[in-house]
N, C-alpha and C positions, 0 to 999 in steps of 0.2 A: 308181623302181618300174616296172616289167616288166609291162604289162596283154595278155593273148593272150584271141583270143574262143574258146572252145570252143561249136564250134556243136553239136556230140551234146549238150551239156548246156544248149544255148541261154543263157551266162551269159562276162557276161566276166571273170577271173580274176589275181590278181597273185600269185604264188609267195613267202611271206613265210619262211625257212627249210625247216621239215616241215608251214607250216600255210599255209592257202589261203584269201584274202580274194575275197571275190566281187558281179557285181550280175548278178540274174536281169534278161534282158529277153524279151520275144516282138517280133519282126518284122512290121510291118504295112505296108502299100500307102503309108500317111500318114506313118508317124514311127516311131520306136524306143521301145516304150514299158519303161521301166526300172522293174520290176517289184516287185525286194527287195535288198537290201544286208545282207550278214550278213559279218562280221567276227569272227574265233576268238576264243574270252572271252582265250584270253592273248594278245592282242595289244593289245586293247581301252584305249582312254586314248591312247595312241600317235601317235592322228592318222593310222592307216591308212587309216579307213573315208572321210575328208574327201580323202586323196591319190588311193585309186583311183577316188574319181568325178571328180575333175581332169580326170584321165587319162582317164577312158571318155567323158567328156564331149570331151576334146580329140580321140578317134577320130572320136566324131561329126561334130565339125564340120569335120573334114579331109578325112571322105568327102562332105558337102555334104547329111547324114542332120540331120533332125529329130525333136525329141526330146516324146516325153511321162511327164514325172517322176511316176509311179504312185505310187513307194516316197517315201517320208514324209522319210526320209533324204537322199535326194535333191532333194526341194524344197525342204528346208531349205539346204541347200548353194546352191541359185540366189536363195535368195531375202537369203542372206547375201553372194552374187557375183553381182548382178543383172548384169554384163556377158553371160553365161549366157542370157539371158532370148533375146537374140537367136536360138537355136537350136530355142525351144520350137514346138511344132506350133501349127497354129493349133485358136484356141479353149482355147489352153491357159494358163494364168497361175501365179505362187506368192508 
């Protein structure tokens, strides 16, 4: 899977055929706070929505960016990958 950040849309994105999986973030001084994760109903079951946070999570920790998991989806994903944990901001836990 292919993750591109579209900064006009503040959200990073994975091109799944004609359909577009995504996680909203906003950019802050502290950490990248990841906001929403929506996944096309037809794709759904697939294990798309578990692969592009892998992914947007392994952006993050390449640019050496800290993370605060806002979206519900996503803190489920670290808290089933506590490896993860290491990139959270601080004050941050799941």
């Amino acid at each position: 899977m292919e993750v591109q950040k579209n900064l006009e849309k503040r959200r990073y994105e994975a091109q799944i055929g004609d359909q577009v999986a995504f996680i909203d973030y906003i950019k802050a001084k502290d950490a990248i706070y990841l906001t929403h994760t929506e996944v096309p109903k037809q794709l759904e079951g697939q294990g798309i929505g578990f692969k592009l946070v892998e992914n947007v999570l392994q952006i993050l920790k390449s640019k050496g960016e800290k993370l605060a998991p806002l979206c519900p989806f996503v803190a489920v994903y670290i808290k089933r990958n506590p490896e993860w944990k290491s990139i959270l901001a601080r004050g941050y836990n799941v």
